[in-house]
C-alpha positions, 0 to 999 in steps of 0.5 A: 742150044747155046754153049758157054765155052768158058763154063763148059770147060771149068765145068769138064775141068773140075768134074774130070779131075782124077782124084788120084792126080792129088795124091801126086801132088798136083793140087794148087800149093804143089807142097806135101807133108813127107808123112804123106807121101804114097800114104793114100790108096785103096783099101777094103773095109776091114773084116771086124768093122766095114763100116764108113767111119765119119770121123776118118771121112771128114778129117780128109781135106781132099774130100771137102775138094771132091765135094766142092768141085762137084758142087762147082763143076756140075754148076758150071755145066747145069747151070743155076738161078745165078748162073747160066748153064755151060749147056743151055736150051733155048726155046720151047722145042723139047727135042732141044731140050732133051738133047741138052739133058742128055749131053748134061748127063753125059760130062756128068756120068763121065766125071762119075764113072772118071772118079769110080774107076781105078786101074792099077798094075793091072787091077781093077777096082771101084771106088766110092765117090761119095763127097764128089756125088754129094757136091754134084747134088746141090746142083741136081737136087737144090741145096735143101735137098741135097743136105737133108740127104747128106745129112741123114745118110751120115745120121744113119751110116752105122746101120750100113755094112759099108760103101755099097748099102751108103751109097744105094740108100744115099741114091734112094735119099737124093731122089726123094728129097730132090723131088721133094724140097728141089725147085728143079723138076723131076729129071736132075732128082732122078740123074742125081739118083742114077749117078749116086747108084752108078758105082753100086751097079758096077760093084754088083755086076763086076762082083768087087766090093766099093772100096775107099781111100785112107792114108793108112792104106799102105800099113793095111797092105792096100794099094 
């Protein structure tokens, strides 16, 4: 096994990021609108329409953020055709090999589980994280595979009650179209699929709905 310090740690840098640290303004520019100031948090999807609306979602900046530092930081840990893995195997052994999968899945279920949990005065909640799932995918499922499932699953969202049915059938999608169109085997399709369900499995065992950010949280009473 060889480790490529400095990939690793951009690697773990970008994808252990809480997303929360950008409502505090830490992102490079250090500079925000006064209108969004303490604008964005938590919300359930409201009772008449629950559904993920792709116009608010695509409007966010910090979602093209999430998506690009998932794409980014699951590279630098997974490593690609251009790049060498922060976490790489050498050698036919597949004990080795396995083992370096399983630390692979281990940064990267950490960033996942970093970006889905949120604690606040006490509360818990669990957050989508569906643009961060989908930058770590181009990675995991190769880059067709991993926009025909983006794209598909936003073709089909209005079909969806919300985040929990998005994110279940997106995992379903990753992992066929991964095995499917991906040139990376059978096994990142199939991690793509386990971290794009991940948050779903939590909401079901903890019995609390997915919820999602908006900059409109604090007029609904959220966060």
């Amino acid at each position: 096994m060889t480790v490529h310090l400095p990939l690793l740690l951009i690697g773990i840098a970008l994808l252990w990021f809480p997303r929360k640290w950008m409502r505090l303004g830490l992102i490079v520019g250090g500079r925000r609108q006064k209108s969004e100031r303490n604008t964005e948090g938590w919300r359930k999807p409201e009772p008449g329409d629950p559904r993920l609306r792709f116009r608010e979602e695509f409007a966010k900046g910090r979602n093209y953020f999430d998506l690009l530092r998932g794409a980014v930081g699951s590279l630098a840990v997974v490593g690609g055709p251009w790049i060498d893995a922060g976490l790489a195997a050498v050698g036919p052994d597949r004990g080795v090999a396995r083992q370096v999968l399983g630390l692979q899945i281990a940064v990267l279920a950490i960033g996942l589980l970093i970006q889905t949990i949120r604690i606040e005065r006490r509360h818990l909640s669990f957050f989508a994280p569906i643009f961060y799932v989908a930058g770590v995918s181009f990675t995991l499922c190769g880059p067709w595979g991993a926009m025909f499932a983006f794209v598909l699953i936003w073709g089909i969202n209005p079909m969806f009650g919300g985040a929990q049915a998005f994110l279940g059938f997106y995992s379903l999608l990753l992992g066929g179209f991964g095995v499917w169109l991906g040139k990376r085997g059978f096994a990142l399709p199939i991690v793509a699929f386990g971290l794009c369900f991940a948050p779903v499995l939590l909401s079901l065992l903890t019995r609390r709905p997915l919820v999602v950010f908006t900059r409109k949280a604090s007029n609904h009473g959220g966060g």
